[in-house]
Backbone bond lengths (Angstrom), bond angles and torsions (degrees), N, CA, C in turn:
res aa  C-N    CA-C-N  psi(-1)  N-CA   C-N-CA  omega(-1)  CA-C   N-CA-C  phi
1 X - - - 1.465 - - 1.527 109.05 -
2 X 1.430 122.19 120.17 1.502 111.16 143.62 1.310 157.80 -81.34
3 X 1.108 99.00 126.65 1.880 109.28 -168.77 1.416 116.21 -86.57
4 X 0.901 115.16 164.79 1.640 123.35 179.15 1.673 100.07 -139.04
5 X 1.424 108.34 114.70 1.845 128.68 -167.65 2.051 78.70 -98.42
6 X 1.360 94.46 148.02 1.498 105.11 156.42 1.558 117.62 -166.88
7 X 1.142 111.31 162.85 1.840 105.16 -145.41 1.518 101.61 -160.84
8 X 1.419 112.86 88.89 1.373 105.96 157.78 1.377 140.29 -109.23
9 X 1.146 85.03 43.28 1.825 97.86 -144.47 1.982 105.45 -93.91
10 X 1.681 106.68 11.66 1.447 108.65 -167.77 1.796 90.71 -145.64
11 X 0.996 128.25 173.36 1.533 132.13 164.92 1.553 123.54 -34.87
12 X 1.869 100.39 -34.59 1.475 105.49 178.19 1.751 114.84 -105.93
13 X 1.420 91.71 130.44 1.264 80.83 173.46 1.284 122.10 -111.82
14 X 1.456 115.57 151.68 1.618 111.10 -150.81 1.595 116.41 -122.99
15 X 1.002 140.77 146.24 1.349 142.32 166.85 1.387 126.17 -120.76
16 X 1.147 141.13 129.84 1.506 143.95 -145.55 1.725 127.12 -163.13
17 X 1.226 99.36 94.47 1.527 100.45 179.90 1.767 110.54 -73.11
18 X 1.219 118.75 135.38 1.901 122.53 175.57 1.654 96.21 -124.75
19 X 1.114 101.02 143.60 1.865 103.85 160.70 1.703 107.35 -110.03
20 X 0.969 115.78 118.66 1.520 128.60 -162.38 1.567 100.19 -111.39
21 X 1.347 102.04 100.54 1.714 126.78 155.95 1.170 128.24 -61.62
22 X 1.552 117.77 142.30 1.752 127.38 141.89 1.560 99.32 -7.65
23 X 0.994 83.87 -67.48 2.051 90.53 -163.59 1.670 112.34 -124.41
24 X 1.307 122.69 16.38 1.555 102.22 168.49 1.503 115.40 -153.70
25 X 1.274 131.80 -146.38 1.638 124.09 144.33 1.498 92.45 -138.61
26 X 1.285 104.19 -166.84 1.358 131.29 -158.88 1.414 120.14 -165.07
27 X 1.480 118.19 110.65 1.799 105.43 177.12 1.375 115.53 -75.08
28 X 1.285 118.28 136.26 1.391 118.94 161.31 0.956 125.65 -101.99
29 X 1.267 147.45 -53.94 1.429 146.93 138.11 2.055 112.08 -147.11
30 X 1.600 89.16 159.97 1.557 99.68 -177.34 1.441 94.77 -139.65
31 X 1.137 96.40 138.16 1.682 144.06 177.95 1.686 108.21 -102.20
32 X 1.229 132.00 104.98 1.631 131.29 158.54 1.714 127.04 -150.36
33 X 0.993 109.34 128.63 1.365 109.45 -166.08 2.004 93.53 -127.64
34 X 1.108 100.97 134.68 1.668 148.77 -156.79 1.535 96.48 -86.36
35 X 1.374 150.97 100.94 1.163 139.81 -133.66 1.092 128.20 161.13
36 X 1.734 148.69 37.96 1.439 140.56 -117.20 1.190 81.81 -88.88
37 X 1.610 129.63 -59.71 1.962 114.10 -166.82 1.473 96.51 -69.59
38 X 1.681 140.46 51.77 1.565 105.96 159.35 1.459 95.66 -155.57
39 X 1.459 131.89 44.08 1.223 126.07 161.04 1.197 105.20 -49.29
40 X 1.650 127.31 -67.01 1.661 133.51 -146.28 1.586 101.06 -65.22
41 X 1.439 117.36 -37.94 1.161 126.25 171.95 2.161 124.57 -69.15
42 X 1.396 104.87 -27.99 1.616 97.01 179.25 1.528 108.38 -114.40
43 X 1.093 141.00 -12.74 1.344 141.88 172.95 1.244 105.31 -47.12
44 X 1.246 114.49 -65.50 1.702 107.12 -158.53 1.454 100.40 -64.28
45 X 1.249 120.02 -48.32 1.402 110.76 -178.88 1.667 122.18 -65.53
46 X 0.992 110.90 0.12 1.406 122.36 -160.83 1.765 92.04 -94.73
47 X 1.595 109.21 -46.80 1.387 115.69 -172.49 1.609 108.70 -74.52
48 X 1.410 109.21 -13.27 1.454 101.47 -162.69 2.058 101.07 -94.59
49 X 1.652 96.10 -21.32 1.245 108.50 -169.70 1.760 111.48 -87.19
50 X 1.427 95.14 -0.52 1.648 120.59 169.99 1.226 118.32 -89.91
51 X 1.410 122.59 -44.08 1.524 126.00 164.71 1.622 112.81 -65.75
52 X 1.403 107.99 -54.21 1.494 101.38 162.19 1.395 147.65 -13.51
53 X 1.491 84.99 -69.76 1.928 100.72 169.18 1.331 103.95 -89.45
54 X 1.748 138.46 14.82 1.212 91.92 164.93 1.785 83.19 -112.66
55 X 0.823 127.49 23.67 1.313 121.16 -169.98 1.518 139.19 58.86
56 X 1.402 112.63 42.29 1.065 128.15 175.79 1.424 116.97 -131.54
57 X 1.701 119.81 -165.52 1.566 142.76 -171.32 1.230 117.65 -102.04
58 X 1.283 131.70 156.83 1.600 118.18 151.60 1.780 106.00 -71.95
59 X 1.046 136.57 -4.30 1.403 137.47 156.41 1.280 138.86 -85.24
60 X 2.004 85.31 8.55 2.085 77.67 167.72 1.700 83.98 -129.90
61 X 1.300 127.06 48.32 1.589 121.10 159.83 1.527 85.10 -99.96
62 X 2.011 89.59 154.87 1.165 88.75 169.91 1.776 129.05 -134.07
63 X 1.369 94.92 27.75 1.388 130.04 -172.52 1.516 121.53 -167.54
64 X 1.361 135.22 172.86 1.471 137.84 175.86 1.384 98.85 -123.04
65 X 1.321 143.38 -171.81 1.065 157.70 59.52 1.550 138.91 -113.32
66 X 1.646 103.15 157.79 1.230 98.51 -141.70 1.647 100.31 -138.77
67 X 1.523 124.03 110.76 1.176 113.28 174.86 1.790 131.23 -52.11
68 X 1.008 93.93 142.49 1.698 88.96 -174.71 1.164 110.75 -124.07
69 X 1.714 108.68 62.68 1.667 120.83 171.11 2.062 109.35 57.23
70 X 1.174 103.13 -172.66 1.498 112.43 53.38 1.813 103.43 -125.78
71 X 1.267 107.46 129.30 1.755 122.07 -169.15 1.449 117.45 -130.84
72 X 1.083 121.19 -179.80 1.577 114.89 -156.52 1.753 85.60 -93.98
73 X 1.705 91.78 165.00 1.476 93.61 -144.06 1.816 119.26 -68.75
74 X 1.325 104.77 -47.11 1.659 126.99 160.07 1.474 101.57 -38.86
75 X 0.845 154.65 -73.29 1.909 154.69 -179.42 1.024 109.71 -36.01
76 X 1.529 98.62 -80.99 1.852 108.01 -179.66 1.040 116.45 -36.96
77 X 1.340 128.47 -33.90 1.461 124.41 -148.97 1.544 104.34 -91.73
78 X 1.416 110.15 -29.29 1.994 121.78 172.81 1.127 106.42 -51.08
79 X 1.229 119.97 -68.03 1.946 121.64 164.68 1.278 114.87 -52.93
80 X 0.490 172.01 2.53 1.694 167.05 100.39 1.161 125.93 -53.96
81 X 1.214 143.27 -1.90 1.227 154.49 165.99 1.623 98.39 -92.50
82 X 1.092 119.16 -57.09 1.577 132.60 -168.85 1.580 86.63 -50.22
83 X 1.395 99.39 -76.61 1.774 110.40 -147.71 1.765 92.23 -49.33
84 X 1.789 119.65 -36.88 1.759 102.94 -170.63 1.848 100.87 -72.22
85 X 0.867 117.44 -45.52 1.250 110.00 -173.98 1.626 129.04 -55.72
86 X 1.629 113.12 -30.54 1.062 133.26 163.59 1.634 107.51 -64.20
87 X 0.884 97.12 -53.13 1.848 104.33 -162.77 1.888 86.81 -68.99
88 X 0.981 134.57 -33.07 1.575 149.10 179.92 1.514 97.44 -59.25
89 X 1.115 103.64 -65.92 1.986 115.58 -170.34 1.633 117.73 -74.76
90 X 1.517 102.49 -16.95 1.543 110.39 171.31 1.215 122.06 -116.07
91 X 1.482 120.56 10.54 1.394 144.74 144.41 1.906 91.86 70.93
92 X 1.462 113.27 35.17 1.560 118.05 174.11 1.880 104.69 -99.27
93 X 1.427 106.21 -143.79 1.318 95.45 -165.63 1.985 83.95 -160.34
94 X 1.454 88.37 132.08 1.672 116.07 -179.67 0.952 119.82 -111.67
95 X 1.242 96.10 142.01 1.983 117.76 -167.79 1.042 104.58 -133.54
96 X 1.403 101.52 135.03 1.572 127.11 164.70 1.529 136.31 -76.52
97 X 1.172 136.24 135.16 1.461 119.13 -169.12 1.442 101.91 -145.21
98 X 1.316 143.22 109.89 1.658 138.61 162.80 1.925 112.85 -27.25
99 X 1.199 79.69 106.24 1.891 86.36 178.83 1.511 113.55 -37.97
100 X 1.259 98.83 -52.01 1.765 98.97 -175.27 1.636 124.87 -68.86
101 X 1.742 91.99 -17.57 1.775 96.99 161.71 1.290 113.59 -48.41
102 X 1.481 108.66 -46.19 1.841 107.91 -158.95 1.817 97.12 -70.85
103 X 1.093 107.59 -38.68 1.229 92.86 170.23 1.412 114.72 -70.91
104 X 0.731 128.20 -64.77 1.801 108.38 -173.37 1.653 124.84 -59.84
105 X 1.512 98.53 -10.24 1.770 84.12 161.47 1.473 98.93 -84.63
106 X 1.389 117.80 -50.41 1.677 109.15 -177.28 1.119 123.14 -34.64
107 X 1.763 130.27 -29.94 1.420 133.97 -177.67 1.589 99.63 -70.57
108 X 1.343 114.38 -33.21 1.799 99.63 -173.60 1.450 116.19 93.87
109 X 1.093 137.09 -143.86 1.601 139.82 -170.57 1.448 114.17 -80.10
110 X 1.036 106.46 161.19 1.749 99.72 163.99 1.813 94.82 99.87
111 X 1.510 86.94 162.04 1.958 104.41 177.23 1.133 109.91 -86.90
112 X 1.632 132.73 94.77 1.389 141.19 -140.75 1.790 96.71 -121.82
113 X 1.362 128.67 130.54 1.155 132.28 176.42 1.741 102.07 -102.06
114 X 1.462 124.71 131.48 1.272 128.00 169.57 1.086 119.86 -102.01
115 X 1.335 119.90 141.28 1.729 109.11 166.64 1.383 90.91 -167.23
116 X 2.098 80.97 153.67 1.505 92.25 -174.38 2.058 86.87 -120.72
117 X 1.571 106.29 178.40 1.477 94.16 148.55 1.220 132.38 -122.23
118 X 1.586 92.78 176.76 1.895 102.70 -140.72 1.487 85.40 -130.24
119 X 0.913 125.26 36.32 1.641 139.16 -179.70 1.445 106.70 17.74
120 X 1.473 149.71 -177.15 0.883 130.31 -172.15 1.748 118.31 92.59
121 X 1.589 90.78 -15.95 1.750 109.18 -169.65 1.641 95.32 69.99
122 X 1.181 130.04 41.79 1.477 100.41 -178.97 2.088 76.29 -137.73
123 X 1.228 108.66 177.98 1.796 112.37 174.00 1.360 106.08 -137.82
124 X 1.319 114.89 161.84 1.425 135.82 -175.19 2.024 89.71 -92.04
125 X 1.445 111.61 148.04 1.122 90.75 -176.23 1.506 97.86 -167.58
126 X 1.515 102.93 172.14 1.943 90.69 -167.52 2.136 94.83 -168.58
127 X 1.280 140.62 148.43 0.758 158.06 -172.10 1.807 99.04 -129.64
128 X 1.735 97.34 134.79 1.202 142.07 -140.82 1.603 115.52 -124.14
129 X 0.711 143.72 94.44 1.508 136.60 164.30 1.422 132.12 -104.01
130 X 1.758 131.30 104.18 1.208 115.43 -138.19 1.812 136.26 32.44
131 X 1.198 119.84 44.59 0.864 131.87 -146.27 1.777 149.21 42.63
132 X 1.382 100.12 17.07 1.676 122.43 176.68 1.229 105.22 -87.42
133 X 1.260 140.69 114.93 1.522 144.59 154.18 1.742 107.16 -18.26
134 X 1.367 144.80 162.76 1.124 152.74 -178.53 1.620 116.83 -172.00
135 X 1.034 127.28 -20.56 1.616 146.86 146.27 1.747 113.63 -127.98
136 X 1.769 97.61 150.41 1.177 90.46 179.44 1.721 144.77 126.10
137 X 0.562 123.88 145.20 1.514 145.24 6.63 1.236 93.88 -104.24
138 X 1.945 104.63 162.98 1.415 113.91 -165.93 1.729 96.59 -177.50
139 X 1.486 122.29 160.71 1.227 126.79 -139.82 1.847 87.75 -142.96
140 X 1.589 90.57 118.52 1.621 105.73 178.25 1.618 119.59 -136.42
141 X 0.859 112.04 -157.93 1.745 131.04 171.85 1.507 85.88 -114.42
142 X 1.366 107.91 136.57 1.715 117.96 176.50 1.507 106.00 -57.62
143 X 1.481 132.84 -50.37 1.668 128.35 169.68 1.338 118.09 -10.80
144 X 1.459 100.22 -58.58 1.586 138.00 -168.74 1.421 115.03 -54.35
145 X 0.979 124.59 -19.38 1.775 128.09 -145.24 1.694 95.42 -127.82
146 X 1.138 114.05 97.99 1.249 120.17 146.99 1.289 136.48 -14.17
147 X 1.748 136.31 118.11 1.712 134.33 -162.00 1.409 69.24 -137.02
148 X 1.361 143.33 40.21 1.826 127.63 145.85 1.308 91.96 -43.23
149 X 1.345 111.27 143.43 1.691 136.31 151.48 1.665 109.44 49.17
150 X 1.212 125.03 -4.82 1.313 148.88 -171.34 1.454 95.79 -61.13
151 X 1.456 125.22 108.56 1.617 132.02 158.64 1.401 123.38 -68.73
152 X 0.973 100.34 -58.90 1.989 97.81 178.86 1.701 93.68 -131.52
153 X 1.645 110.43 -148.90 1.371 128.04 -167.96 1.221 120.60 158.00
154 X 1.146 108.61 132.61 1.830 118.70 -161.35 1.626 101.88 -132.94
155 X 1.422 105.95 171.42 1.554 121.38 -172.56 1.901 93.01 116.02
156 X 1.488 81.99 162.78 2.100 85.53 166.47 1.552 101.97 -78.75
157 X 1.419 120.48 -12.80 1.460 111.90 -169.05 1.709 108.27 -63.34
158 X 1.547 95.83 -47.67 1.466 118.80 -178.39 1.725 97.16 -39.30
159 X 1.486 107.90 -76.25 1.399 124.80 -161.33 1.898 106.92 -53.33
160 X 1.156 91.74 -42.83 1.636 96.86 170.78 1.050 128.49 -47.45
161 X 1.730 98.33 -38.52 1.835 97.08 -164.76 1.881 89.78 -133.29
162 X 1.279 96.85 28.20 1.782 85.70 164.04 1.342 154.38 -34.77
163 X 1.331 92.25 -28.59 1.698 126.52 -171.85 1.275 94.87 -80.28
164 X 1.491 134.99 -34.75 1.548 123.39 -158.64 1.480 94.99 -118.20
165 X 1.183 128.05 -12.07 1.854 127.80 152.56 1.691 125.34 -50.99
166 X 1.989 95.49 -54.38 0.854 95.36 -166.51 1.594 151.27 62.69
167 X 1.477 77.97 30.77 1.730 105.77 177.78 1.350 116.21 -130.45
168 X 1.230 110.34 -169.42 1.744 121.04 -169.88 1.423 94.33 -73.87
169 X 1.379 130.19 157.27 1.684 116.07 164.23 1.631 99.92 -127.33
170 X 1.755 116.85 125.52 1.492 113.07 -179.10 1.656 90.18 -81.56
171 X 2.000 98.53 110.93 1.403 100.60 -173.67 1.573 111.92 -77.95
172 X 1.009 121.71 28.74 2.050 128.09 -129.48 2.000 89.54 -150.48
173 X 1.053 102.31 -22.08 1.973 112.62 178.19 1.357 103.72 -137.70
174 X 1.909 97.58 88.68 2.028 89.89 168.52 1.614 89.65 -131.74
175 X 1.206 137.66 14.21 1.169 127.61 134.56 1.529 121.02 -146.72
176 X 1.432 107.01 170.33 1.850 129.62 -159.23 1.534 101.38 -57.15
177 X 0.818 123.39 123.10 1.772 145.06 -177.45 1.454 89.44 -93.20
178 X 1.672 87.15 128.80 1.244 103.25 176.77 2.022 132.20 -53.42
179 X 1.714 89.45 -36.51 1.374 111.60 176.81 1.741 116.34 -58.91
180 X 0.952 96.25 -28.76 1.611 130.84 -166.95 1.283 107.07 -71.33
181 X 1.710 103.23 -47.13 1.550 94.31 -179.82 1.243 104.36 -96.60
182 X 1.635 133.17 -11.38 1.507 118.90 165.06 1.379 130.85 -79.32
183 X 1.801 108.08 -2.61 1.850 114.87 170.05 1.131 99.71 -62.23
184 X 2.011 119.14 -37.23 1.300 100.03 -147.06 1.671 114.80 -89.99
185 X 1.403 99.54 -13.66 1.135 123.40 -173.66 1.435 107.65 -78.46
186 X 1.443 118.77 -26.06 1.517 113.20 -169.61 0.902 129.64 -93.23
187 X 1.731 142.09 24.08 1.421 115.72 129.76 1.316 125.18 -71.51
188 X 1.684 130.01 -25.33 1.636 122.38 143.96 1.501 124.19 -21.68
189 X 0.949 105.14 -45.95 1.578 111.62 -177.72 1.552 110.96 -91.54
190 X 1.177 122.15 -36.47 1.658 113.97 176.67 1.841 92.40 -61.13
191 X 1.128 139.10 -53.45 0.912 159.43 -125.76 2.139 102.34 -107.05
192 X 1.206 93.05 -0.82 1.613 111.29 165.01 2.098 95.43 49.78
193 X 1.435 116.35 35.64 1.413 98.25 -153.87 1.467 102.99 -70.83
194 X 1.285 133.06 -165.51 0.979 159.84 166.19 2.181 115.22 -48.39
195 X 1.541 114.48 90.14 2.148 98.43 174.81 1.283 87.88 -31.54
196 X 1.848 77.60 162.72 1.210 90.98 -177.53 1.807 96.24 -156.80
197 X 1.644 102.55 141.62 1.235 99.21 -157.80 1.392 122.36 -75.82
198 X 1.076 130.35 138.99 1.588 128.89 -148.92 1.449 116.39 -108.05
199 X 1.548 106.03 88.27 1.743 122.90 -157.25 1.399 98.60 -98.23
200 X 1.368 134.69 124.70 1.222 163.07 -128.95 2.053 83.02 -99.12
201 X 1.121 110.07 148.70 1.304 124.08 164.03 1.284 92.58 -123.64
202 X 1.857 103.93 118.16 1.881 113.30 -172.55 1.798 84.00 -125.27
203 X 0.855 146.20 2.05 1.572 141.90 -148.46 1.633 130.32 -2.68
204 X 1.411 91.17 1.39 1.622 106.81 172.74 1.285 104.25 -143.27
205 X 1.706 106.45 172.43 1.138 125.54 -163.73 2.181 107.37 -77.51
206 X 1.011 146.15 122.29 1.539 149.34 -179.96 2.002 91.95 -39.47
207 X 1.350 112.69 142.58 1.153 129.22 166.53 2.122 109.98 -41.95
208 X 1.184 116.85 -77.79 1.107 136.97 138.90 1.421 124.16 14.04
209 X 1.257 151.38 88.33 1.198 132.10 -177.09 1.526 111.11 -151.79
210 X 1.264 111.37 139.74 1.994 120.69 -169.44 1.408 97.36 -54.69
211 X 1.564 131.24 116.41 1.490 144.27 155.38 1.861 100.44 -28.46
212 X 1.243 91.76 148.42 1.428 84.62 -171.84 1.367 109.25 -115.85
213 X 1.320 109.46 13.23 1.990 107.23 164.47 2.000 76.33 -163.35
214 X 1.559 95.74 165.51 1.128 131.75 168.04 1.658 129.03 -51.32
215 X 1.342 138.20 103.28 1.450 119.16 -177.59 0.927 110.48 -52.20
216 X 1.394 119.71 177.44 1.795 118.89 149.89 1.239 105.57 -89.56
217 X 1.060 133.61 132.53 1.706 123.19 152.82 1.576 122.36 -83.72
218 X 1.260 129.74 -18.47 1.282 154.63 -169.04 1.589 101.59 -79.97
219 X 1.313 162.90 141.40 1.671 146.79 131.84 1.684 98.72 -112.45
């Protein structure tokens, strides 16, 4: 079956065809361009320039998935809007996957610290064990965040704020691979399960908020 991975949940936003086996996956190609003001603007083209080279339709995918941050709120929300509406218009079925999962299975073995950024100077961030989540995810000031037993650490958050980690940084994984988020997703999909509705991990409250009495405009 082919899937379509999509990920806006970091500066880059990504597009990613997988062919998902009985028993394995397979990359087909990925599309991502590096960009925090231009999700709304490179996604679509990114997905269309993904079917392209591998030579296919949006009618021979046969699933979505779609990271669901957790990322600042305007980003995240382009990838997730896309993947429901698509998965809506191609009458398939969408899956959700924690962005920072794909990174921490992508890191591989070892006590792996993730982080993305969460601007604010503070990062979205999550602890890893052989690639299984074990804290997480949760949104700090880098000071704040625990490197107990922690070997290396990946994301741009990592690389950003390296100096105050104080760990190895995989400079080669600073955002969620598309493949990454369809391993994790794919026994859902061998398994034909049930879309599934694709609820944004924001871990804080939107900048933005309803005034809570009336100005005067009048003095």
């Amino acid at each position: 079956m082919l899937v379509l991975a999509l990920d806006t949940a970091t500066p880059a936003s990504t597009a990613a065809l997988v062919e998902v086996t009985a028993d394995g996956l397979f990359g087909v190609v990925e599309q991502r361009t590096v960009d925090p003001r231009a999700h709304g603007e490179k996604l679509a083209p990114e997905i269309a320039a993904a079917l392209a080279e591998a030579g296919v339709r949006p009618r021979d995918l046969g699933a979505i998935v779609a990271g669901l941050g957790p990322g600042p709120f305007t980003g995240l929300r382009v990838g997730l809007a896309t993947a429901a509406s698509m998965g809506q218009a191609l009458g398939i079925a969408t899956y959700g996957v924690c962005s920072l999962d794909a990174l921490g299975r992508a890191a591989g073995p070892g006590r792996v610290l993730v982080a993305t950024d969460a601007r604010r100077r503070e990062v979205y961030y999550a602890t890893y064990q052989d690639g299984e989540r074990v804290s997480g995810p949760d949104v700090d000031k880098p000071a704040a965040v625990s490197v107990e037993s922690v070997e290396r650490a990946c994301g741009e958050g990592a690389l950003k704020y390296g100096d105050v980690f104080g760990v190895p940084v995989e400079e080669h994984l600073l955002h969620p691979p598309g493949a990454a988020l369809v391993a994790i997703a794919a026994q859902r999909i061998r398994e034909a399960a049930p879309s599934e509705i694709l609820t944004p991990l924001y871990l804080r409250r939107p900048d933005a908020v309803e005034p809570s009495a009336r100005k005067p405009v009048l003095t």
